[in-house]
N, CA, C and O of each residue as an XYZ file, in Angstrom:
928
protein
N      28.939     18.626      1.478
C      28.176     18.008      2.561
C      26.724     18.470      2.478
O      26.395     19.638      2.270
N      26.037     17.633      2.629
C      24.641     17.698      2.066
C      23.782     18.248      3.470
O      23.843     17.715      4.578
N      22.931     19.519      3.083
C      22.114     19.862      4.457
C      20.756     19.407      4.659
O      19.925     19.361      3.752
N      20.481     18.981      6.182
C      19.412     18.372      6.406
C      17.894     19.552      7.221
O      17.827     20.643      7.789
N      17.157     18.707      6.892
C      15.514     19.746      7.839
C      15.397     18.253      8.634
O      15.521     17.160      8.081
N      15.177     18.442      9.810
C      14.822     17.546     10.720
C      13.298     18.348     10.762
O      13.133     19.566     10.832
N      12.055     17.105     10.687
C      10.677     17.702     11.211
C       9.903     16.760     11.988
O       9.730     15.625     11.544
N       9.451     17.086     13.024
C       8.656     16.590     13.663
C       6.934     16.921     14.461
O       6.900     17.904     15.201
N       5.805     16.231     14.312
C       4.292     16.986     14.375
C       4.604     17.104     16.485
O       5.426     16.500     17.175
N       3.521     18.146     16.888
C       3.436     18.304     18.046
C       2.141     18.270     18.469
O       1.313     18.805     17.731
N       1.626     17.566     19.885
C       0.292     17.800     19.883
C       0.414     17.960     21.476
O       0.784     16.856     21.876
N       0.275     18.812     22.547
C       0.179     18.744     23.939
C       1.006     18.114     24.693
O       0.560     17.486     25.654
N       2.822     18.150     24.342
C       3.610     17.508     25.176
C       4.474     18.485     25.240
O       5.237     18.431     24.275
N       4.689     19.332     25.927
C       5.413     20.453     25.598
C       6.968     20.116     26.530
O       8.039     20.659     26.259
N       6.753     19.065     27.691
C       7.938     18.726     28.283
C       9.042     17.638     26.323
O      10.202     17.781     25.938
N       8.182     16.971     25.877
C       8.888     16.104     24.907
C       9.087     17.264     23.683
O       9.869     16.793     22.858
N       8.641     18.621     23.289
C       8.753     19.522     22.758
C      10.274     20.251     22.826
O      11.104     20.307     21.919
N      10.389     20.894     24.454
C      11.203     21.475     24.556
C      12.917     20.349     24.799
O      14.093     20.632     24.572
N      12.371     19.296     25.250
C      13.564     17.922     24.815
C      14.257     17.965     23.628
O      15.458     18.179     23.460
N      13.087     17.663     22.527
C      13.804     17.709     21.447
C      14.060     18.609     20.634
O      14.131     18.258     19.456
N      14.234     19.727     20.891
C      14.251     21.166     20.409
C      16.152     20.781     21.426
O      17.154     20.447     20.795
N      16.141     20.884     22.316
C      17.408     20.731     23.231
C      18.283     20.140     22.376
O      19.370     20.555     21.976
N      17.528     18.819     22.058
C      18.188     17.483     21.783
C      19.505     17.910     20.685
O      20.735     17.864     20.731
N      18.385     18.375     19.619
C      19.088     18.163     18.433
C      19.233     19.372     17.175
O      19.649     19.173     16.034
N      18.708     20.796     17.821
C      18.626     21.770     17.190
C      19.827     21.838     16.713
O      19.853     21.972     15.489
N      21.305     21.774     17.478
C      22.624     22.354     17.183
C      23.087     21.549     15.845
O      23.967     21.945     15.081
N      22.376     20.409     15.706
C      23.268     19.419     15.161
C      22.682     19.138     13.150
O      23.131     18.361     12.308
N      21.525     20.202     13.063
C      20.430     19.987     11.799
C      20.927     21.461     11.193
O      21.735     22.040     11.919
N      20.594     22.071     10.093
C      20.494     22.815      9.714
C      19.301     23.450      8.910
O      19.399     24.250      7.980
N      18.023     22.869      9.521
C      16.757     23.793      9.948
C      15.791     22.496     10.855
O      15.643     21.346     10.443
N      15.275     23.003     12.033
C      14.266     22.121     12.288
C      12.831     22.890     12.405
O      12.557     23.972     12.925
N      11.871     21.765     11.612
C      10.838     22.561     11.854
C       9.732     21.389     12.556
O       9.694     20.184     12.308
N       8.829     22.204     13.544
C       7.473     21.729     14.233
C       6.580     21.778     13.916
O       6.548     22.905     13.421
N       5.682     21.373     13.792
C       3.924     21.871     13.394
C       3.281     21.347     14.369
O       3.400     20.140     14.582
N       2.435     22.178     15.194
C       1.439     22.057     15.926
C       0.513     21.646     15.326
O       0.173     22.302     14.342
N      -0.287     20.366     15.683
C      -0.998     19.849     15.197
C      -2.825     19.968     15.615
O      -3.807     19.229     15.538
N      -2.480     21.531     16.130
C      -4.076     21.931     16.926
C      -4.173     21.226     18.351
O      -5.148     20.624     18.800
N      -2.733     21.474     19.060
C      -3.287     21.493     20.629
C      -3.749     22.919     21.200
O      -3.832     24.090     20.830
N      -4.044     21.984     22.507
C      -5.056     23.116     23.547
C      -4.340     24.354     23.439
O      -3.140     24.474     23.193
N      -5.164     25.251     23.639
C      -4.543     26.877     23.732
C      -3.204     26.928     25.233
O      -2.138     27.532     25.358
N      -3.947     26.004     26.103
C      -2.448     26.104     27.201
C      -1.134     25.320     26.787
O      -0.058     25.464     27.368
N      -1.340     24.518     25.770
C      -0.079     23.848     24.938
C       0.560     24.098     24.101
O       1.709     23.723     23.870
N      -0.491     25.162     23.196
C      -0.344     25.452     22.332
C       1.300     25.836     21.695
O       2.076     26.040     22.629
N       1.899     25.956     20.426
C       3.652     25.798     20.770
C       4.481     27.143     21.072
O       5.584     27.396     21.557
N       3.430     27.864     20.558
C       4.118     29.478     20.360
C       3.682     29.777     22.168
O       3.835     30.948     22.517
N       3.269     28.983     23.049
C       3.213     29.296     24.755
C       4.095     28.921     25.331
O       4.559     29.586     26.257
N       4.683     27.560     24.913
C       5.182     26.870     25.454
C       7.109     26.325     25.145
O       7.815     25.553     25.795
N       7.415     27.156     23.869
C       8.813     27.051     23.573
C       8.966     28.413     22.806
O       7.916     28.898     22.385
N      10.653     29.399     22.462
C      10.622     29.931     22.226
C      11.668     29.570     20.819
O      12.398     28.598     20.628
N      11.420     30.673     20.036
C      12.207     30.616     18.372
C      13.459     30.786     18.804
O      13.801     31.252     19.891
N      14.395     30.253     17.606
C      15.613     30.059     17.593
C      16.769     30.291     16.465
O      16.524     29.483     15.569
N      17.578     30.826     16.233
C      18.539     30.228     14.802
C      17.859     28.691     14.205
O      17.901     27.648     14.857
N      17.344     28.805     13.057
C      17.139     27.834     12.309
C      16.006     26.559     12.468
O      15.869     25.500     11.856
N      15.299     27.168     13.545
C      13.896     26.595     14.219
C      12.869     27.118     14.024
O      12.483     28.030     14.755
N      12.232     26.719     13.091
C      10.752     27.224     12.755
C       9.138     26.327     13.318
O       8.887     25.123     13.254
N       8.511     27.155     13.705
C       7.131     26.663     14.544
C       5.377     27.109     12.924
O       4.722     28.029     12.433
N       5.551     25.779     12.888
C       4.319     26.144     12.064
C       3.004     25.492     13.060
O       3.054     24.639     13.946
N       2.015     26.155     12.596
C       0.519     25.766     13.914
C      -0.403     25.756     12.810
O      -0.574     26.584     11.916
N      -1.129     24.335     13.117
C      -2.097     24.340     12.505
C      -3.412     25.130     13.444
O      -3.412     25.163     14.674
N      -4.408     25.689     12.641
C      -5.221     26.672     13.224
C      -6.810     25.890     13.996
O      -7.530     26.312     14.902
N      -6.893     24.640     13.170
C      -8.139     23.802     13.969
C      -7.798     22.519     14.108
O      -7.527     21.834     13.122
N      -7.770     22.017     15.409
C      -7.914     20.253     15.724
C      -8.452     19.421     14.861
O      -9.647     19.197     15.055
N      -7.852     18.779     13.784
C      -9.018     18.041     12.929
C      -8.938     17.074     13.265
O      -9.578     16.344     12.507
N      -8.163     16.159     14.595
C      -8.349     15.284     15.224
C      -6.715     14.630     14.537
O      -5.957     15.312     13.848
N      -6.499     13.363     14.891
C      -5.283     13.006     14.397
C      -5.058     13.575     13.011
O      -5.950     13.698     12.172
N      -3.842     13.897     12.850
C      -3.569     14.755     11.580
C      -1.913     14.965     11.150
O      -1.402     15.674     10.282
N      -1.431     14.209     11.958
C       0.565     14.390     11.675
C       0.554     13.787     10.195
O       1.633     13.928      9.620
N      -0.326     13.220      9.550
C       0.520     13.033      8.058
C       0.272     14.236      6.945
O       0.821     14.433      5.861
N      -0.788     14.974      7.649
C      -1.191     16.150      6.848
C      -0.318     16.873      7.633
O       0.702     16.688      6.969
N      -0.024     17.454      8.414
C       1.540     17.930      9.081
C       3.106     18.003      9.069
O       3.918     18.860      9.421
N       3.225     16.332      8.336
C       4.192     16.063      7.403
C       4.589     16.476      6.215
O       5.695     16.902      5.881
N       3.258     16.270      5.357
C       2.988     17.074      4.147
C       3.344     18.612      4.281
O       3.612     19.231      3.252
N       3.355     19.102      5.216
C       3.575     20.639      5.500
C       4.881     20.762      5.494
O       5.639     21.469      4.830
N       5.046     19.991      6.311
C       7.023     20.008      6.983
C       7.522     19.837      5.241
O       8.144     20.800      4.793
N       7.268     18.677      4.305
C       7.867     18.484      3.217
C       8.041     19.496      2.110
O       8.950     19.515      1.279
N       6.937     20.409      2.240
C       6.163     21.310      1.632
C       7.024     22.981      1.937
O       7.296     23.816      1.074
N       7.285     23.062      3.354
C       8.204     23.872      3.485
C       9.824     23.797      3.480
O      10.672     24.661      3.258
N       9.921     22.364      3.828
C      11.322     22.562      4.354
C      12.451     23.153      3.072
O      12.104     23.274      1.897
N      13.234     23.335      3.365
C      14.104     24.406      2.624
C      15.777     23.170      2.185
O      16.793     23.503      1.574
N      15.612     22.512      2.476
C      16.572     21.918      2.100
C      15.805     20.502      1.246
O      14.609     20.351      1.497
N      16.439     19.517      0.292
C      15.916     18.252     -0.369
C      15.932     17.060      0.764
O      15.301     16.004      0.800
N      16.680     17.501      1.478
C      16.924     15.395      2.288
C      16.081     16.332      3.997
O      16.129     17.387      4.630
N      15.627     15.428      3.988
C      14.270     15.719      5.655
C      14.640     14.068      6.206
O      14.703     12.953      5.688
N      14.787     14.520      7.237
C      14.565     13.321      8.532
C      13.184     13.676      9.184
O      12.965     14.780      9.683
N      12.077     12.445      9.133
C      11.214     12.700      9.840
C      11.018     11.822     11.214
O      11.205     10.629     10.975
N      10.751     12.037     12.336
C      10.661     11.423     12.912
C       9.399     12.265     14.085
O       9.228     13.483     14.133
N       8.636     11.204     14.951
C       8.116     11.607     15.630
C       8.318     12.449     17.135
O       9.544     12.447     17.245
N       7.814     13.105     18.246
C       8.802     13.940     18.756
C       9.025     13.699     20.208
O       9.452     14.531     21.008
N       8.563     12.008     20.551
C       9.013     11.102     21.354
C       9.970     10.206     21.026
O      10.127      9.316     21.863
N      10.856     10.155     19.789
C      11.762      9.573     19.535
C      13.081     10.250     19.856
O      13.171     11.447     19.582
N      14.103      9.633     20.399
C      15.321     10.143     20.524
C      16.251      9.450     19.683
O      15.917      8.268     19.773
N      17.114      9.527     19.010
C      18.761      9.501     18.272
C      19.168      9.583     19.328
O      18.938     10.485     20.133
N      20.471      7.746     19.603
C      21.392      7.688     20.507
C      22.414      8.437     20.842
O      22.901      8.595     21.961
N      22.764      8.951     19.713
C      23.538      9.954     19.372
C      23.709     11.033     18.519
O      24.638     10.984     17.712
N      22.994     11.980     18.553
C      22.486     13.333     17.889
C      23.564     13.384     17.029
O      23.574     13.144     15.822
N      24.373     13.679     17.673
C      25.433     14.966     17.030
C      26.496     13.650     15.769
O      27.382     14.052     15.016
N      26.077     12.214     15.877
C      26.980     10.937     15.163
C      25.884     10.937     13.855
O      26.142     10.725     12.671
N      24.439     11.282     14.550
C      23.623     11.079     13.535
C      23.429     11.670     12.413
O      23.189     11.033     11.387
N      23.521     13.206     12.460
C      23.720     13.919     11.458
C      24.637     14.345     10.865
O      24.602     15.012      9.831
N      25.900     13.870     11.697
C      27.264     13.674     11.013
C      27.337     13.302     10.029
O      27.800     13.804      9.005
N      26.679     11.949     10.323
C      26.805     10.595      9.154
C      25.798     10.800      7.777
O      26.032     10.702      6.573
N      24.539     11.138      8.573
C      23.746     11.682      7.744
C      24.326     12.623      5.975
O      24.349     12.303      4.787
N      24.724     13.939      6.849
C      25.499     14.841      6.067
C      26.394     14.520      5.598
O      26.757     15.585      5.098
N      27.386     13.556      5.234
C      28.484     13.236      4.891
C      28.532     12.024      4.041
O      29.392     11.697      3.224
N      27.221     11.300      4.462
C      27.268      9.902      3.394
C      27.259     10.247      1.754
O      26.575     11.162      1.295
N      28.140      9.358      0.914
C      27.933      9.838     -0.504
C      27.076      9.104     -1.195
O      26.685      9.355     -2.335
N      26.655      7.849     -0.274
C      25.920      7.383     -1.614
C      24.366      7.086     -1.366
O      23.718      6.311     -2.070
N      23.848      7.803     -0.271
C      22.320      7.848     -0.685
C      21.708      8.240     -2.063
O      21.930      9.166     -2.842
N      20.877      7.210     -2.065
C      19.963      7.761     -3.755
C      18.608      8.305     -3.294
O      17.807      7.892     -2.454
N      18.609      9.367     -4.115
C      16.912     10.328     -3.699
C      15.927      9.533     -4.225
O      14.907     10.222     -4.267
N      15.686      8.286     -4.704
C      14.780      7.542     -4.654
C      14.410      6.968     -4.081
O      13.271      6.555     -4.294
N      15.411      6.413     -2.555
C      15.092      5.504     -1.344
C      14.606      6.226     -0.316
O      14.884      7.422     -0.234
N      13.821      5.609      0.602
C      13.361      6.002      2.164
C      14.269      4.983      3.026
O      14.210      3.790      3.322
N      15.006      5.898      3.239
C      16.051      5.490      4.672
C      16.033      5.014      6.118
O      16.137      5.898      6.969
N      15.941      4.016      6.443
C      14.994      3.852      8.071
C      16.331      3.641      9.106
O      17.541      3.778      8.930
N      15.611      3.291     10.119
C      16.709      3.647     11.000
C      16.848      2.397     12.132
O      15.822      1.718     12.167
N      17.771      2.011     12.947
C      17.603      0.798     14.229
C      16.978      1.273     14.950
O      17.212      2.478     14.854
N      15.919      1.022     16.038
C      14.675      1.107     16.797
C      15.145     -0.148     17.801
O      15.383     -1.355     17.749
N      15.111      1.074     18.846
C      15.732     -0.012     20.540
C      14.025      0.723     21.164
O      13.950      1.938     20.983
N      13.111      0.242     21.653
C      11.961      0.295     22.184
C      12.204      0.760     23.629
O      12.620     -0.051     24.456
N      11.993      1.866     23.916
C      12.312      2.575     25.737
C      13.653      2.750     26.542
O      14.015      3.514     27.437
N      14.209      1.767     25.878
C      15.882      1.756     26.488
C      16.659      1.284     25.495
O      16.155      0.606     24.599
N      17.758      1.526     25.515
C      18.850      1.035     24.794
C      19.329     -0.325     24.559
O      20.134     -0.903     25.289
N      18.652     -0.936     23.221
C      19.286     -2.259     23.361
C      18.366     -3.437     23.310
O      18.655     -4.608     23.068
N      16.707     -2.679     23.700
C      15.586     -3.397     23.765
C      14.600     -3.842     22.479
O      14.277     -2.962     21.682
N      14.266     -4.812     22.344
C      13.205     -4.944     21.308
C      13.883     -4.566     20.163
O      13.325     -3.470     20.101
N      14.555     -4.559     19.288
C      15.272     -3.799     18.261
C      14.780     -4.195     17.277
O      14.556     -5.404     17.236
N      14.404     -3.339     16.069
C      13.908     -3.439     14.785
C      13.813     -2.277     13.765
O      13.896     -1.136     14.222
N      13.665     -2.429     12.561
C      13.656     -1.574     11.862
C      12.554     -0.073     12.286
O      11.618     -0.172     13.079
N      12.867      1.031     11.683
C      12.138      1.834     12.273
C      10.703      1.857     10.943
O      10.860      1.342      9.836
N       9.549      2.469     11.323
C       8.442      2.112     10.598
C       7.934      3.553      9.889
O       7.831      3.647      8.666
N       7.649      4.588     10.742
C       7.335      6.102     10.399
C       8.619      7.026     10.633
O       8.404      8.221     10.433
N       9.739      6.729     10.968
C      10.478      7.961     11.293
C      12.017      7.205     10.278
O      12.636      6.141     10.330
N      12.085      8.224      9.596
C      13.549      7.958      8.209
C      13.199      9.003      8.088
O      12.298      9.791      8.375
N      14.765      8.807      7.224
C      15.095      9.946      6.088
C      14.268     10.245      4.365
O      13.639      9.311      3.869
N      14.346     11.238      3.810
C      13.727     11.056      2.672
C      14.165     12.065      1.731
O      14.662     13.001      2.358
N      14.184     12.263      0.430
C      14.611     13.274     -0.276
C      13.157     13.850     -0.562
O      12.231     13.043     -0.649
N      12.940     15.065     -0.696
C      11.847     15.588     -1.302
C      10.779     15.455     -2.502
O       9.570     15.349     -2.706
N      11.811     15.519     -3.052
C      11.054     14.717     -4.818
C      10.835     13.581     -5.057
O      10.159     13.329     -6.054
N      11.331     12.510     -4.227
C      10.928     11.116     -4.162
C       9.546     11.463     -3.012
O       8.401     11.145     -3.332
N       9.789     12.003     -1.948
C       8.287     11.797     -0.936
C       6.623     12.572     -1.928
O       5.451     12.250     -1.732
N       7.135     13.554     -2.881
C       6.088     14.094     -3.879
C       5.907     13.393     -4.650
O       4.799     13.440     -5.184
N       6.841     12.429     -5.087
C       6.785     11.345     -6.655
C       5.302     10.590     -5.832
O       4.728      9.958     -6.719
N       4.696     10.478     -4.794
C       3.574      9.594     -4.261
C       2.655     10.658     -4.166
O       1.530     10.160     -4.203
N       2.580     12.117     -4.041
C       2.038     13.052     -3.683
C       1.802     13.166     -2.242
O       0.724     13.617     -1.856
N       2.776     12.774     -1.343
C       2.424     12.878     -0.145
C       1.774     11.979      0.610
O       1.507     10.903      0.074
N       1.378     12.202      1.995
C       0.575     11.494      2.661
C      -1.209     11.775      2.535
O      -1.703     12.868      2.814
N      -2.064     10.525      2.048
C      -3.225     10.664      2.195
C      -4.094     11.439      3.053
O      -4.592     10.855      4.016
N      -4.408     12.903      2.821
C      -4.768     13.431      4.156
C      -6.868     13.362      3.842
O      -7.645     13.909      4.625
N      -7.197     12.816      2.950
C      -8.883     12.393      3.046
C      -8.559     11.409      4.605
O      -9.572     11.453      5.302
N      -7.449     10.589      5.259
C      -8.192     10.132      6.672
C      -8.345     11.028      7.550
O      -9.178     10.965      8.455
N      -7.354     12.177      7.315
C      -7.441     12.889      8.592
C      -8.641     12.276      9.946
O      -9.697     11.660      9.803
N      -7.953     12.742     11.208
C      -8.730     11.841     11.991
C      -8.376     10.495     12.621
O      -8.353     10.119     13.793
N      -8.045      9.754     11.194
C      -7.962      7.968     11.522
C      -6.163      8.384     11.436
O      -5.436      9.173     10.832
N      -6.019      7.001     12.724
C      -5.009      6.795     12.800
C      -4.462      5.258     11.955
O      -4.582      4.094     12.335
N      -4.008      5.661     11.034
C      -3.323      4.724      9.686
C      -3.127      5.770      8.691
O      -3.636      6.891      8.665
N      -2.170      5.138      7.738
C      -2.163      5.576      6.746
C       0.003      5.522      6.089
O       0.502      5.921      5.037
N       0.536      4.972      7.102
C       2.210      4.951      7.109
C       2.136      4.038      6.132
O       2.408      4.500      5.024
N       1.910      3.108      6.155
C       2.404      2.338      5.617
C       1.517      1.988      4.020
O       2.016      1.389      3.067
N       0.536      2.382      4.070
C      -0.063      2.948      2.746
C       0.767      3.691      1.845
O       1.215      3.472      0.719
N       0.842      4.656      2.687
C       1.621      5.779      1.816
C       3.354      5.223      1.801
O       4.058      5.990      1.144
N       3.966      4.262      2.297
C       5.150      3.990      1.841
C       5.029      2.535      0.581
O       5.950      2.132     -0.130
N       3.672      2.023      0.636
C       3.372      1.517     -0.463
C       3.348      2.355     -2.120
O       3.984      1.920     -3.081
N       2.748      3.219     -2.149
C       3.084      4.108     -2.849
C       4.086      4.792     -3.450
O       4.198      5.345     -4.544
N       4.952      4.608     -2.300
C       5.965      5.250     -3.026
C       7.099      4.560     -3.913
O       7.786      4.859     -4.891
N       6.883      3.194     -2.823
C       7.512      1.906     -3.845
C       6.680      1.658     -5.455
O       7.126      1.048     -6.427
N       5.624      2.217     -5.343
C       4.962      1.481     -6.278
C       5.176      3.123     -7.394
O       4.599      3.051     -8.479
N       5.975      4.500     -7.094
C       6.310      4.920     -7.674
C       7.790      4.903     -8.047
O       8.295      5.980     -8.364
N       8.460      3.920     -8.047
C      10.069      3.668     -8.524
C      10.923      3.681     -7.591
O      12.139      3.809     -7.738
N      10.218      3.525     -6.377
C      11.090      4.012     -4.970
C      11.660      2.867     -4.357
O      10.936      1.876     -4.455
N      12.902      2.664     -3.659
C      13.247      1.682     -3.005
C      13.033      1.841     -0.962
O      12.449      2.793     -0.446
N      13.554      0.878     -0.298
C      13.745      1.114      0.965
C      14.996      0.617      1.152
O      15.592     -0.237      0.496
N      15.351      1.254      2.146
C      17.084      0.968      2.627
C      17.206      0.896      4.204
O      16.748      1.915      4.721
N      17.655      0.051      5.035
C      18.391      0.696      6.314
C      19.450      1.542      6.573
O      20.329      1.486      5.714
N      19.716      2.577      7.804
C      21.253      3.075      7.991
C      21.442      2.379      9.198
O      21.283      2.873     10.314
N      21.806      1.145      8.939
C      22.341      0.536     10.170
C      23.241      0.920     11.426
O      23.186      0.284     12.479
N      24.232      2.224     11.185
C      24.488      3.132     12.099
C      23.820      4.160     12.617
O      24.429      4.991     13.291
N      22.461      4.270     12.385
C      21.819      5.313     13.189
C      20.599      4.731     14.006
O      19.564      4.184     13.623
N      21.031      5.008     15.145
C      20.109      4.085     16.199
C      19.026      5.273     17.057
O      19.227      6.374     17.569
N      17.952      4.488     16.911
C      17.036      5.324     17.464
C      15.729      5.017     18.744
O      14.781      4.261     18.534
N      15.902      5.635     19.805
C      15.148      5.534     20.945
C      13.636      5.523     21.200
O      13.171      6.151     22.152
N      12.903      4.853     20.405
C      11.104      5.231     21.358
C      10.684      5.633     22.894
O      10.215      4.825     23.697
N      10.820      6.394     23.043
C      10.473      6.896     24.745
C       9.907      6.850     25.165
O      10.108      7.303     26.292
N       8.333      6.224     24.872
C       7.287      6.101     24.924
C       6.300      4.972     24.244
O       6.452      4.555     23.096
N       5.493      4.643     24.944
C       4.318      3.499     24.573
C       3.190      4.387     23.440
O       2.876      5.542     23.730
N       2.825      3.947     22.589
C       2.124      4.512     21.413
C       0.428      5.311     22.338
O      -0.414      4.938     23.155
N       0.700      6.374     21.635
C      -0.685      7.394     22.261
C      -1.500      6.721     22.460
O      -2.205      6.864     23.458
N      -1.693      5.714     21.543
C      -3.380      4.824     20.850
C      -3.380      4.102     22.412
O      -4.484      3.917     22.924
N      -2.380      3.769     23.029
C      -2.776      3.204     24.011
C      -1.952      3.607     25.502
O      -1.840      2.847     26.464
N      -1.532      4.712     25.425
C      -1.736      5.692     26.410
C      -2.760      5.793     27.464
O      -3.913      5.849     27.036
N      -2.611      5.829     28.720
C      -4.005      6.751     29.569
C      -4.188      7.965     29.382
O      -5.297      8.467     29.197
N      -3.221      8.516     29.405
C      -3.249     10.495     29.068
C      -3.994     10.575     27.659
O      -3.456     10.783     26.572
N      -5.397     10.357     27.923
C      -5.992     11.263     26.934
C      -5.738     12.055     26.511
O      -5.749     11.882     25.292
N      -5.432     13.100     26.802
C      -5.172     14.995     26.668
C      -3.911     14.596     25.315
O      -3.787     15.583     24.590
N      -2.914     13.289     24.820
C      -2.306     13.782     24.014
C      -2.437     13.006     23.024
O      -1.506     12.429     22.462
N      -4.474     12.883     22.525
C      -4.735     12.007     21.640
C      -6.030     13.121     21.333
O      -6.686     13.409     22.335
N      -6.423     13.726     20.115
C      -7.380     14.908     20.027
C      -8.793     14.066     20.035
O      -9.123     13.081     19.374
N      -9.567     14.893     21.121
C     -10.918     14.134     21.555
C     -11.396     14.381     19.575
O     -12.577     14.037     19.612
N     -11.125     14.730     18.171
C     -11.575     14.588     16.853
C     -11.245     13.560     16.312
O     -11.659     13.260     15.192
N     -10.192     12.599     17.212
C     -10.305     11.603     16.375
C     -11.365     10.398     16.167
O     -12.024      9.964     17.112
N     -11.480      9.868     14.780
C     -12.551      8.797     14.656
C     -12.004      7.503     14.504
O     -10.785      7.381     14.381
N     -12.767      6.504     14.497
C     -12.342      4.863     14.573
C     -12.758      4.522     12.868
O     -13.427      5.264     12.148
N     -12.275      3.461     12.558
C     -12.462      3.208     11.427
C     -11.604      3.597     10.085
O     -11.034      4.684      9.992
N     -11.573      2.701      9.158
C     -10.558      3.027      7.970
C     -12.125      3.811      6.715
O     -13.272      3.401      6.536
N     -11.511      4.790      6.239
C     -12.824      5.335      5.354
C     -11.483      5.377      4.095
O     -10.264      5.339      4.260
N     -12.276      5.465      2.873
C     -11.185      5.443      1.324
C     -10.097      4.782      1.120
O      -8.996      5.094      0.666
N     -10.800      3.292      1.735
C     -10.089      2.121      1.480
C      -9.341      1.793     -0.099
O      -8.188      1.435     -0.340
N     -10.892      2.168     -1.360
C     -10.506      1.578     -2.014
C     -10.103      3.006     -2.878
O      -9.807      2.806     -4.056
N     -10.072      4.159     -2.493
C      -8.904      5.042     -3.115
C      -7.710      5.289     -2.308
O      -6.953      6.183     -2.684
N      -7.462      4.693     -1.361
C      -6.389      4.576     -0.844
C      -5.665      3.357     -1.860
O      -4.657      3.496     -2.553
N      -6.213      2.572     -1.762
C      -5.858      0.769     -2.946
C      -5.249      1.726     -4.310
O      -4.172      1.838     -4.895
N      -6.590      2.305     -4.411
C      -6.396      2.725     -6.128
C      -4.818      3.948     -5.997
O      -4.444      4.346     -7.100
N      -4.150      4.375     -5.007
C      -3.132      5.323     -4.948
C      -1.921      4.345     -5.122
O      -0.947      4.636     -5.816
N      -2.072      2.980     -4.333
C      -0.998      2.380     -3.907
C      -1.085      1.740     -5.834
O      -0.184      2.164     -6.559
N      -1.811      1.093     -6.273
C      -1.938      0.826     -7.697
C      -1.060      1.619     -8.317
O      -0.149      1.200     -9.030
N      -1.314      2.894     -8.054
C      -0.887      3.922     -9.323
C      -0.727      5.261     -8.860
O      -1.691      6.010     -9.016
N       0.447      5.769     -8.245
C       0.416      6.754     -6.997
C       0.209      7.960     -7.665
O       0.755      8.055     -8.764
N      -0.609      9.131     -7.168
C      -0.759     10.313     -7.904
C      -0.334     11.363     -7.149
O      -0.564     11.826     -6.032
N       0.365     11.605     -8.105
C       1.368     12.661     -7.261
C       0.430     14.256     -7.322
O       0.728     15.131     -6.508
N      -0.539     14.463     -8.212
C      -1.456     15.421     -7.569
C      -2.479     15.445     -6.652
O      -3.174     16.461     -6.635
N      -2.732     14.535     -5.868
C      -3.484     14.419     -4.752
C      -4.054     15.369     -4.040
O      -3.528     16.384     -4.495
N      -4.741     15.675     -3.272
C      -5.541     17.398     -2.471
C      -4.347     16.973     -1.527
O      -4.023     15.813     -1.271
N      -3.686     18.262     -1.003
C      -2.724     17.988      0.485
C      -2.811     19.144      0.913
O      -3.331     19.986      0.181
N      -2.213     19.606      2.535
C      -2.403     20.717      3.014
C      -4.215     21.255      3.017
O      -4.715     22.152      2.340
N      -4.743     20.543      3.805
C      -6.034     20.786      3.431
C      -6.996     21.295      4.566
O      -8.133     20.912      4.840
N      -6.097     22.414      5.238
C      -6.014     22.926      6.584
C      -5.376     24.182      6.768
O      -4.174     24.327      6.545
N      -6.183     25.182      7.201
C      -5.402     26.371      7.163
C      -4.698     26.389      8.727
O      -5.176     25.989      9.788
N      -3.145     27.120      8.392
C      -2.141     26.797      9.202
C      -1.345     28.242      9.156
O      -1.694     28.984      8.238
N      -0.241     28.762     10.108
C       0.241     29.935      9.971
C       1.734     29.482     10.769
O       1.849     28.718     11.727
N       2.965     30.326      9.932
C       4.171     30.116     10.605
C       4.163     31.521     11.638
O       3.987     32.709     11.370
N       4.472     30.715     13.105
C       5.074     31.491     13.984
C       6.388     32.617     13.865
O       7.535     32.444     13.453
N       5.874     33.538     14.276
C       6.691     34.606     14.251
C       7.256     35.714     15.470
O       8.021     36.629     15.166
């Protein structure tokens, strides 16, 4: 039975923090967080405590939106090959069915990105494939070199970087039994400022080396380009 790292970025929600730390710690066999440079009163090491098999990484400066360079971290550490990523307003209908199934399926291939059913706020609503939050094997998410972190800041870059990875030998798949909850309306258009970093900028910048990655994905790319420290 194959073991999983569940990871998810954090930025100033410490009620949706300590949720999914609740949610689904029992059911993974490591989850890890990265603070993505919230406020010092949010900050994660204030606001939740360590656990069996729960690790808190913090990034050390706000570089303004930044969860795909955060991702890159989570991929970078996690300790097992197959990672579920998902964001940390998403809920699994059923935690403990999800990683059941997860752990037990035989025939995932480490070349596919695994997505998931997407019910929008309630159960049952809006339903569609999921877009940023699947499964992934490790050496297939490096075969692209990761997520583009030259946007840091700009909010894009998902679906770039899953261009890439197709365009490095990679397939996409659904798990049509794992259903998954959005709990929330997207930050970008949120009122609560406070959980969108006053660093972020407007605009797409390295359009056409973003183009030139999806062309021909380079798996040595600059990543981790942020000094960061694991909680202890």
């Amino acid at each position: 039975m194959r073991k999983i790292t569940l990871g998810t970025t954090y930025y100033n929600c410490p009620d949706l923090l300590t949720k999914f730390i609740d949610t689904n710690l029992s059911y993974v066999d490591e989850l890890i967080v990265v603070d993505d440079g919230s406020r010092p009163e949010f900050a994660i090491d204030n606001v939740a405590s360590l656990d069996n098999n729960l690790r808190f990484l913090k990034v050390e400066t706000d570089k303004g939106f930044n969860s795909h360079g955060c991702r890159n971290l989570i991929m970078e550490q996690a300790s097992n090959d197959w990672v579920v990523l998902i964001d940390i307003d998403r809920e699994f209908q059923d935690p403990q069915y999800t990683f059941q199934s997860i752990k037990s399926k035989t025939n995932l291939f480490t070349k596919a990105r695994y997505l998931f059913i997407v019910h929008v706020n309630e159960w049952g609503h809006n339903v569609h494939s999921s877009v940023n939050d699947y499964l992934i094997n490790r050496h297939h998410f490096f075969s692209a070199g990761g997520y583009d972190e030259e946007i840091a800041g700009e909010r894009w870059g998902d679906r770039e970087f899953f261009k890439q990875l197709l365009s490095a030998g990679g397939t996409e798949s659904i798990l049509h039994d794992i259903n998954l909850i959005h709990t929330r309306i997207s930050t970008v258009l949120s009122d609560q400022k406070f959980i969108r970093s006053p660093n972020d900028t407007k605009g797409h910048s390295h359009d056409e080396l973003i183009q030139s990655r999806i062309n021909k994905p380079q798996q040595s790319k600059p990543i981790i380009q942020f000094n960061w420290h694991e909680v202890s």
